[in-house]
N, CA, C and O atoms as a DFTB+ gen file, in Angstrom:
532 C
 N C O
     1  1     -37.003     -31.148     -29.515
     2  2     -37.405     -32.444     -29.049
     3  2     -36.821     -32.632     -27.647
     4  3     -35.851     -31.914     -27.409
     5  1     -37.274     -33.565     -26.545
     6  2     -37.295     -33.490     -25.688
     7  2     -36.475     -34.892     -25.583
     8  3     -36.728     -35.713     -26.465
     9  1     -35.714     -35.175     -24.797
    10  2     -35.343     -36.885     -24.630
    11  2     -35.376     -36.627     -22.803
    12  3     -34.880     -35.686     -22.184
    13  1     -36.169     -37.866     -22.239
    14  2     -35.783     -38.317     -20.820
    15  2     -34.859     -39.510     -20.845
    16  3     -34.762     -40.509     -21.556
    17  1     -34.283     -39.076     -19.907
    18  2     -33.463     -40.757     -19.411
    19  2     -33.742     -40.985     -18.326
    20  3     -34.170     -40.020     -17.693
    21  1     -33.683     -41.799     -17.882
    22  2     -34.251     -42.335     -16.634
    23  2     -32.920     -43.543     -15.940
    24  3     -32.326     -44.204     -16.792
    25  1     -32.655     -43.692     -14.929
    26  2     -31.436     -44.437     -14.460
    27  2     -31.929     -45.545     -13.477
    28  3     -32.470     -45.033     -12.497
    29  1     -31.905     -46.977     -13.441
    30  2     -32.164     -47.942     -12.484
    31  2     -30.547     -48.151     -11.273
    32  3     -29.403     -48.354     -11.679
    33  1     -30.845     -48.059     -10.259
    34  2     -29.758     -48.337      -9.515
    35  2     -30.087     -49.952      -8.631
    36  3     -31.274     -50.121      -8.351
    37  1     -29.472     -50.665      -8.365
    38  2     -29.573     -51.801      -7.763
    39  2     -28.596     -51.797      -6.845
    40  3     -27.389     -51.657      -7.042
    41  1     -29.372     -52.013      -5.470
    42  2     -28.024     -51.629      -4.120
    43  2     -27.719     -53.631      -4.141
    44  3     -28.585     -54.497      -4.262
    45  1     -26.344     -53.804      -3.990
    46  2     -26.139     -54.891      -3.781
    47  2     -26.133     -55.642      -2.106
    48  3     -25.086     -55.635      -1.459
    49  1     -27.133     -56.126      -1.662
    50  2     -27.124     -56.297      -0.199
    51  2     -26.501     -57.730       0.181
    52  3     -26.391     -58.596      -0.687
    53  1     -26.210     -57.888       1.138
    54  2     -25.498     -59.223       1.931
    55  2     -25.783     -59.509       3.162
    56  3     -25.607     -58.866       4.196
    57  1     -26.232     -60.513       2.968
    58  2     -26.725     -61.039       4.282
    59  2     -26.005     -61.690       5.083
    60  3     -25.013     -62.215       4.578
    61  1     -26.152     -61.820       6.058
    62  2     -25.150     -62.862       7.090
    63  2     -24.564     -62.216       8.372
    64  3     -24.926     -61.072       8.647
    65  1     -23.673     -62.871       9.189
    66  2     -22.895     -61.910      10.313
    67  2     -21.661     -60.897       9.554
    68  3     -20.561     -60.971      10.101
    69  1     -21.767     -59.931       8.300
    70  2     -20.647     -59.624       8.315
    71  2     -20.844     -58.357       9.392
    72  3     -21.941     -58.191       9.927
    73  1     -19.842     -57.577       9.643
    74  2     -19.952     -56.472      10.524
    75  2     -19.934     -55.017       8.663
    76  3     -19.532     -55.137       7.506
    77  1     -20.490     -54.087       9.320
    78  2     -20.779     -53.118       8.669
    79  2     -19.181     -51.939       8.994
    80  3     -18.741     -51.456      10.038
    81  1     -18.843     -51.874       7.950
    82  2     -17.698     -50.906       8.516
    83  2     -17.503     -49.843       8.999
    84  3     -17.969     -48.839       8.460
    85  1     -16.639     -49.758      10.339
    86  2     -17.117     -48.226      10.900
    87  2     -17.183     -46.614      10.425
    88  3     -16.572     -46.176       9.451
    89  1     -17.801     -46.049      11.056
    90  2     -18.233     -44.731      10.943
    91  2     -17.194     -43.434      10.837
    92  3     -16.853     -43.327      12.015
    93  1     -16.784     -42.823      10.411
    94  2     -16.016     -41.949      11.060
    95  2     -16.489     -40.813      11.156
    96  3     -17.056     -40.412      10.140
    97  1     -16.455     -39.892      12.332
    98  2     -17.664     -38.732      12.679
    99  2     -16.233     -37.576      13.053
   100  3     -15.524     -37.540      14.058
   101  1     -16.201     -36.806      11.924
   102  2     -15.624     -35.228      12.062
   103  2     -15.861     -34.304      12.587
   104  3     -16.679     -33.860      11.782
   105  1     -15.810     -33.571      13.363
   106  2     -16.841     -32.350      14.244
   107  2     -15.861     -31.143      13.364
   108  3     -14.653     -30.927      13.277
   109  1     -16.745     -30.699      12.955
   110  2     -17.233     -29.373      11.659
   111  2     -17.455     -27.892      13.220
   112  3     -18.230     -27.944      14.175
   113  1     -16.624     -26.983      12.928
   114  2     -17.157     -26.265      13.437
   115  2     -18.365     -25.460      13.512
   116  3     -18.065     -24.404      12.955
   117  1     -19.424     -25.405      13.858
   118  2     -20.386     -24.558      13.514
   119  2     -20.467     -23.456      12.615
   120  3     -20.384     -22.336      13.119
   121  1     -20.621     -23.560      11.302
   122  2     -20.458     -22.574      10.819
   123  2     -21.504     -21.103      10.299
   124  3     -21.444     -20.494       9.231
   125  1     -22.397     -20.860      11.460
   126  2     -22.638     -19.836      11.979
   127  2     -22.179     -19.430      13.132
   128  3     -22.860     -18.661      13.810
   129  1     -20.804     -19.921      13.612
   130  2     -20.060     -19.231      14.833
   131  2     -19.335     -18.383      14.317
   132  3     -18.856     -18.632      13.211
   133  1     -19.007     -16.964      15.061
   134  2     -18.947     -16.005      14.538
   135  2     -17.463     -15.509      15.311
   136  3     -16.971     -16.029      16.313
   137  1     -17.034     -14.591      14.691
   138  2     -16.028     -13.469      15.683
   139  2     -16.296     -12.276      15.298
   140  3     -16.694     -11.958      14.177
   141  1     -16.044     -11.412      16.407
   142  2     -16.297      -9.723      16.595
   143  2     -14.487      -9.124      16.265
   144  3     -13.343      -9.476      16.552
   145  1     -15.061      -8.225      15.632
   146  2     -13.889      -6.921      15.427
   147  2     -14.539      -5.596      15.234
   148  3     -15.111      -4.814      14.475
   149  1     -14.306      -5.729      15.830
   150  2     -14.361      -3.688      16.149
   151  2     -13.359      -2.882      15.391
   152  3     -12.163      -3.122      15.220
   153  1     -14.191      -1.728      14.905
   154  2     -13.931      -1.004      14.381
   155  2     -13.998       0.716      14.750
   156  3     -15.015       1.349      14.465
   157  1     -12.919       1.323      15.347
   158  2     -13.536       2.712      15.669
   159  2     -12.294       4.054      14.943
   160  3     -11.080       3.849      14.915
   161  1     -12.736       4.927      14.594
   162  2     -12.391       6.125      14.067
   163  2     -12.711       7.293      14.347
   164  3     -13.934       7.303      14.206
   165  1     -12.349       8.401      14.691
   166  2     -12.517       9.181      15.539
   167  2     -12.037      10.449      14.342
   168  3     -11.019      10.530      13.654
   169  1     -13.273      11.375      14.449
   170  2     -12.929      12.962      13.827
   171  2     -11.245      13.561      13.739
   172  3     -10.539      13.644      14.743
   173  1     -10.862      13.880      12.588
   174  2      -9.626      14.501      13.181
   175  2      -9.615      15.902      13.667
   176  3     -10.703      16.468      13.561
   177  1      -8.487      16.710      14.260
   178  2      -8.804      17.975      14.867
   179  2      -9.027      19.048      13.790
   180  3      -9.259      20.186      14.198
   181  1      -8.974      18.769      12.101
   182  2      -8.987      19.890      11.242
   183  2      -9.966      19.575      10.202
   184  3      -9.903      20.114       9.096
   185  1     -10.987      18.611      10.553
   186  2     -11.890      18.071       9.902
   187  2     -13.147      18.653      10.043
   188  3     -13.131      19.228      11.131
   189  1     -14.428      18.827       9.404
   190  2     -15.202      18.949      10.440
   191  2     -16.709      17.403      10.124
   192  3     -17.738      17.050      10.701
   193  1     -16.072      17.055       9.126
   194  2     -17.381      16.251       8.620
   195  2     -16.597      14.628       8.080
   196  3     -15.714      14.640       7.222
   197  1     -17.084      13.315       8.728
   198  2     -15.847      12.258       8.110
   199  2     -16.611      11.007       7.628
   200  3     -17.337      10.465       8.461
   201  1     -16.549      10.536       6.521
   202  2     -17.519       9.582       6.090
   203  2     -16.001       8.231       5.944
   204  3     -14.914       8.331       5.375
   205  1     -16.594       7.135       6.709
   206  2     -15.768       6.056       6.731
   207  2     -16.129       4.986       6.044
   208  3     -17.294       4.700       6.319
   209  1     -15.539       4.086       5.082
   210  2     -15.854       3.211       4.228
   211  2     -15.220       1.901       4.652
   212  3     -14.073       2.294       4.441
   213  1     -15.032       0.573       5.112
   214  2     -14.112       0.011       5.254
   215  2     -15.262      -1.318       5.079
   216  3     -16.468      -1.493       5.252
   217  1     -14.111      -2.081       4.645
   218  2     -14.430      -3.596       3.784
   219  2     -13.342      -4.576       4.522
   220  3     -12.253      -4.044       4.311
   221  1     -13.122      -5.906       5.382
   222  2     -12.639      -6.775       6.175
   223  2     -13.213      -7.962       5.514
   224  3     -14.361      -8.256       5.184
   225  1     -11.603      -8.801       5.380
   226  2     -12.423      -9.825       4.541
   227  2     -13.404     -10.515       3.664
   228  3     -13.962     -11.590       3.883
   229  1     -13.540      -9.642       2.522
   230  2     -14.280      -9.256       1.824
   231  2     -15.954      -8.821       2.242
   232  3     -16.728      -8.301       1.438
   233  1     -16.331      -9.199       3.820
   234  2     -17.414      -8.192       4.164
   235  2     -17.500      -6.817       4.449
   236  3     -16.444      -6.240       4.711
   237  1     -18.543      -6.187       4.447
   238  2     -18.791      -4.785       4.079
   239  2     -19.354      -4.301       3.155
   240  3     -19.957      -5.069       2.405
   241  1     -19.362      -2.752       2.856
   242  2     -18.789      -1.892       3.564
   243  2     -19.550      -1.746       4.984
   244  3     -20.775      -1.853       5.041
   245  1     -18.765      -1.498       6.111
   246  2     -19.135      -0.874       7.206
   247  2     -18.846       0.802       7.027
   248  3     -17.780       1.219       6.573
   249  1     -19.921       1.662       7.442
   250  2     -19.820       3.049       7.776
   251  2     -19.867       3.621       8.633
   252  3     -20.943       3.614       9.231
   253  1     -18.762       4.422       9.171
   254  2     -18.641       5.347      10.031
   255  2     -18.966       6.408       9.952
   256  3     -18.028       6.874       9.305
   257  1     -20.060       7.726      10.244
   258  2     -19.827       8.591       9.626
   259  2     -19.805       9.211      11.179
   260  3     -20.246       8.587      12.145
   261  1     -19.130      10.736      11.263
   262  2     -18.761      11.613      12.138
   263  2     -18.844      12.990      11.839
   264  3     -18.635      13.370      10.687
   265  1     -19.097      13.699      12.651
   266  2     -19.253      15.496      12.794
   267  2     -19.061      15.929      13.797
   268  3     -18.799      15.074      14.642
   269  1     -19.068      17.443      14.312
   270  2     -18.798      17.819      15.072
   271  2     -19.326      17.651      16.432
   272  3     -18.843      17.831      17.550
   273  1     -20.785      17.141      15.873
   274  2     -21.569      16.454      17.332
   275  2     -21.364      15.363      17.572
   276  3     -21.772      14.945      18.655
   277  1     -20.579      14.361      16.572
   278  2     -20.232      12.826      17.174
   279  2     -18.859      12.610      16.705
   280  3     -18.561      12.093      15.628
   281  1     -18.041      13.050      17.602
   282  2     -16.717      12.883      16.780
   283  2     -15.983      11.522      16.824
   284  3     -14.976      11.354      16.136
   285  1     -16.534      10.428      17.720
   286  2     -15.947       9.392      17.333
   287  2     -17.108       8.131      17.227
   288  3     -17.999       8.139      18.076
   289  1     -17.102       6.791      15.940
   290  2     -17.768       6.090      15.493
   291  2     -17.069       4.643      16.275
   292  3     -15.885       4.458      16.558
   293  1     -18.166       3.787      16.485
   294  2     -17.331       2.467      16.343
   295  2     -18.601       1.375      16.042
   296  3     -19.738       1.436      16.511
   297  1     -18.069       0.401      15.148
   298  2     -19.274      -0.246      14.706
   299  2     -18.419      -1.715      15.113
   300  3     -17.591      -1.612      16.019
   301  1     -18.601      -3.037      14.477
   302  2     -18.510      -4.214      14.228
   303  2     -18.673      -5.219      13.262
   304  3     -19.789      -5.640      12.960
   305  1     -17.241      -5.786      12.568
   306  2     -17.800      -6.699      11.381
   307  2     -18.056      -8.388      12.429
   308  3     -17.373      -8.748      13.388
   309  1     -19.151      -9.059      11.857
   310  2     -19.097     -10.409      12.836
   311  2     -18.649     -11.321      11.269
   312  3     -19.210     -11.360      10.174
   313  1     -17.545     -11.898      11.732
   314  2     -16.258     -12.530      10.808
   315  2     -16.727     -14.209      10.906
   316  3     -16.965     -14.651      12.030
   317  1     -16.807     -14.801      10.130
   318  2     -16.678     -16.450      10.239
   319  2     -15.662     -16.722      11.073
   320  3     -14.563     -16.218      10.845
   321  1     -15.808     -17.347      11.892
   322  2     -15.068     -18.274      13.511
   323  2     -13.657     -18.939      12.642
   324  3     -12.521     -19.125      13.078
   325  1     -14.205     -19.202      11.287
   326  2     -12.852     -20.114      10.517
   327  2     -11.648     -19.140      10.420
   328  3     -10.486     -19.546      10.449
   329  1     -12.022     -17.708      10.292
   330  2     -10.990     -16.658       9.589
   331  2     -10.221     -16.024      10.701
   332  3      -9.504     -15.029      10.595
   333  1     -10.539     -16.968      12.166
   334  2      -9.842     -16.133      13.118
   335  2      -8.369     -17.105      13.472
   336  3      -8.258     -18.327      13.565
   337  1      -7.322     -15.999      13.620
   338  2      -5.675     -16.491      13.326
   339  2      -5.455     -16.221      12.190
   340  3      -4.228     -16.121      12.228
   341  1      -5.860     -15.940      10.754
   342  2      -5.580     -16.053       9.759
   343  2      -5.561     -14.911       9.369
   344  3      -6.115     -14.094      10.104
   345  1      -4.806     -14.309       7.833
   346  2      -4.201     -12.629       7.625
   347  2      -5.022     -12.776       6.592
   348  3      -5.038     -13.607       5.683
   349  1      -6.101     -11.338       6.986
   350  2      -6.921     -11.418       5.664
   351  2      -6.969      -9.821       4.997
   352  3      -6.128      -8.997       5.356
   353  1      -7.890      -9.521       4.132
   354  2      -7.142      -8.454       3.366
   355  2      -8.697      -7.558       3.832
   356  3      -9.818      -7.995       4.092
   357  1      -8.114      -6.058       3.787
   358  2      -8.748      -4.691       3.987
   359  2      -8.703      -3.352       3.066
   360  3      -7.726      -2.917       2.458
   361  1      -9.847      -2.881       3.116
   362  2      -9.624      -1.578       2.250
   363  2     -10.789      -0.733       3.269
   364  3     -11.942      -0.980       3.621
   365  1      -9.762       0.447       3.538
   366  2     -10.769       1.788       3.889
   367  2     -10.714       2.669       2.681
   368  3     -10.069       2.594       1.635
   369  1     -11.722       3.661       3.215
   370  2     -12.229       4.809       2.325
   371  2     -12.250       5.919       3.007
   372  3     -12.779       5.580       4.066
   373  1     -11.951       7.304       3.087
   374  2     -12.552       8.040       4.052
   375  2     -12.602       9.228       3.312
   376  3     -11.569       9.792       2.950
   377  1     -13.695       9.643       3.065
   378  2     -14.648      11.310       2.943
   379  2     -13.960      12.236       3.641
   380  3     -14.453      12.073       4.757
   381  1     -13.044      13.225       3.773
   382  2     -13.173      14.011       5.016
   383  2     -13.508      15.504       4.160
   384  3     -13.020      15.810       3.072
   385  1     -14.500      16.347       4.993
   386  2     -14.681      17.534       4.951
   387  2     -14.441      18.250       5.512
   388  3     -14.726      18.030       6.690
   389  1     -13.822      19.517       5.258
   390  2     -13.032      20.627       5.812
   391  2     -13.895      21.953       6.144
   392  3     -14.980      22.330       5.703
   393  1     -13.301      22.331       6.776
   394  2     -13.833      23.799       7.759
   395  2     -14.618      24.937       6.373
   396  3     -15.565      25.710       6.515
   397  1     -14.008      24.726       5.417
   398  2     -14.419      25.611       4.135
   399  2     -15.493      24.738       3.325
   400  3     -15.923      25.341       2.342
   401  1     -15.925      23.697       3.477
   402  2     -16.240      22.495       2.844
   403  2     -16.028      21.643       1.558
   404  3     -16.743      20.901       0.886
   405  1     -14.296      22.216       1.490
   406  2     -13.781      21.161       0.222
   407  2     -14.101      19.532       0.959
   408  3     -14.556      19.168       2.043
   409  1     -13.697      18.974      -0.021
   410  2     -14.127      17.234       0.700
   411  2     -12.683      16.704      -0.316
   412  3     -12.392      16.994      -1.477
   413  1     -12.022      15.871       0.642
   414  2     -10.530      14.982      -0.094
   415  2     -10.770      13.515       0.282
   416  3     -10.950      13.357       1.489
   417  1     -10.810      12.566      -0.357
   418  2     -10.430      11.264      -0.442
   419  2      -9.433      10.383      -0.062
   420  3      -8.650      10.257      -1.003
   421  1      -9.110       9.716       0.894
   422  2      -7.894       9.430       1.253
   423  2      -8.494       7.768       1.014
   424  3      -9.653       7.356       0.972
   425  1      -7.370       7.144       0.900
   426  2      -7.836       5.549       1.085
   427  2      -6.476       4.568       1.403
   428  3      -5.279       4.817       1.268
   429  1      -7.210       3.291       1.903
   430  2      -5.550       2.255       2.003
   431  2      -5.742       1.047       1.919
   432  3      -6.956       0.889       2.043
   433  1      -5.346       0.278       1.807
   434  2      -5.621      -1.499       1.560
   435  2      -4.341      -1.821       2.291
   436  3      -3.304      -1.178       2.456
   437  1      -4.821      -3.273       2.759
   438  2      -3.459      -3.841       3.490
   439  2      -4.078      -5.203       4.072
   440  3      -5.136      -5.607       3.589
   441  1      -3.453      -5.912       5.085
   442  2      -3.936      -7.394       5.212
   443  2      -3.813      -7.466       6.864
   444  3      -2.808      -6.847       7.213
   445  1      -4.265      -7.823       7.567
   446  2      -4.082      -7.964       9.273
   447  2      -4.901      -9.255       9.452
   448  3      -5.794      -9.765       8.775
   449  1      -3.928      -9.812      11.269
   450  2      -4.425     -11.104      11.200
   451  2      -5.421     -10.867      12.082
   452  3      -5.188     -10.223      13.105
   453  1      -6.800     -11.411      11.768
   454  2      -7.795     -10.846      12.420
   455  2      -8.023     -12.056      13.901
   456  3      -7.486     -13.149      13.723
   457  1      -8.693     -11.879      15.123
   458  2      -8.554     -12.621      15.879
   459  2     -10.484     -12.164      16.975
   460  3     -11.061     -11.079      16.916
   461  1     -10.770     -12.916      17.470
   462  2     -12.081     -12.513      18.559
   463  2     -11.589     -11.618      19.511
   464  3     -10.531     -11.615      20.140
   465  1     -12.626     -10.793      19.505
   466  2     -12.572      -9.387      20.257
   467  2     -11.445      -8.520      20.220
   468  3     -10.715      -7.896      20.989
   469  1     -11.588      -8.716      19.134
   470  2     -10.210      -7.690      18.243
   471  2     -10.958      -6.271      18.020
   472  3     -12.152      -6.247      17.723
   473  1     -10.342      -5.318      18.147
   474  2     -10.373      -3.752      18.367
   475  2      -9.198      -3.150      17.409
   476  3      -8.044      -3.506      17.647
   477  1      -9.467      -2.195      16.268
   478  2      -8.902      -2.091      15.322
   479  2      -9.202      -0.259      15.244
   480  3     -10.411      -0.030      15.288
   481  1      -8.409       0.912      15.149
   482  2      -8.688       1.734      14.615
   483  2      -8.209       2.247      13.293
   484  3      -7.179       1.840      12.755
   485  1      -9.182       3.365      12.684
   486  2      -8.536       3.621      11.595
   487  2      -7.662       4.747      12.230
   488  3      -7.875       5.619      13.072
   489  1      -6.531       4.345      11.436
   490  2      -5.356       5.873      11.124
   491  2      -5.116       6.129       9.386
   492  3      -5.299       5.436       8.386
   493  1      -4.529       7.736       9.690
   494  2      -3.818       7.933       8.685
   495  2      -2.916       8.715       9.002
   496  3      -2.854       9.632       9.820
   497  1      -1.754       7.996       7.817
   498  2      -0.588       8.601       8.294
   499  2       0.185       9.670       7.677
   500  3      -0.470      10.460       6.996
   501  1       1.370       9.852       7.766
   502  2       1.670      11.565       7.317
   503  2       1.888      11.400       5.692
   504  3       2.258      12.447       5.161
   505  1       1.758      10.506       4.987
   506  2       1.698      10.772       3.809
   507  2       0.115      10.510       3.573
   508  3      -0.149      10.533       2.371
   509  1      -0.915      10.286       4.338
   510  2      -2.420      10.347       3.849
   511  2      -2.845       8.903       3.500
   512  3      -3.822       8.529       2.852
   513  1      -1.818       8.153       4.119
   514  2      -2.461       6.387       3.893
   515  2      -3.142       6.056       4.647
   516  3      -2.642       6.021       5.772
   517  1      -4.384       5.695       4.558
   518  2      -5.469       5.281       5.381
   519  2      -5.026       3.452       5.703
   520  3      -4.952       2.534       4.885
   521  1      -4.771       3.437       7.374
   522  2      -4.999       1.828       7.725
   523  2      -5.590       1.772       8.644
   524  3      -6.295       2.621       9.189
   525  1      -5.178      -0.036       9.110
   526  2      -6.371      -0.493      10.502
   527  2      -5.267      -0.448      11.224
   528  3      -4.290      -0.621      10.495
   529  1      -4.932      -0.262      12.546
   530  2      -4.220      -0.723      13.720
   531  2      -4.559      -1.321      14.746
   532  3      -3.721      -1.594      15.606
């Protein structure tokens, strides 16, 4: 069975000189204003093939991929204008393939404060932790 309800509203109006109470007007940042971060990663010297995975503030994945004919990538996440000054969280991934063509997995998570026209590379470091710098 079906039931409708239906609701009457009655605006209560007043007439006379009262004044109407003022307005208050917030300015909202545009929120399709954007910020750029760059992202670049570059072949290592014992690699020959490098697939890059990386996720910034929960957008992504962005991919890098690299070989011997393009040994270095750089792409761009465009970040909400709100998230710039603020420490937000990251995860890379990286594929690398070797001269014999085993393939090893390296990866890293971590948090950086992201900012406009920010330039970020990936490293990894001597224990194989993949970050942004």
């Amino acid at each position: 069975m079906l039931a409708i309800f239906g609701f009457i509203y009655v605006a209560d109006s007043k007439s006379g000189s009262e004044s109407s109470p003022a307005t208050t007007v917030t300015t909202i940042e545009d929120p399709n204003s954007v910020i750029e971060v760059r992202i670049t990663s570059t072949l290592g010297d014992d690699v020959t093939a490098e697939h890059d995975e990386i996720t910034l503030a929960g957008a992504g994945p962005l991919i890098l991929d690299m070989d011997a004919s393009n040994r270095d990538a750089t792409d761009s996440f465009a970040l909400n204008a709100a998230l710039s000054g603020l420490e937000v969280d990251y995860a890379v991934k990286i594929v690398a393939t070797f001269p014999d063509g085993t393939q090893e997995e390296f990866h890293g998570k971590g948090s950086i404060v992201v900012t406009e026209n920010m330039s970020l590379v990936v490293a990894v470091d001597d224990n194989g932790v993949v970050t942004l710098e």
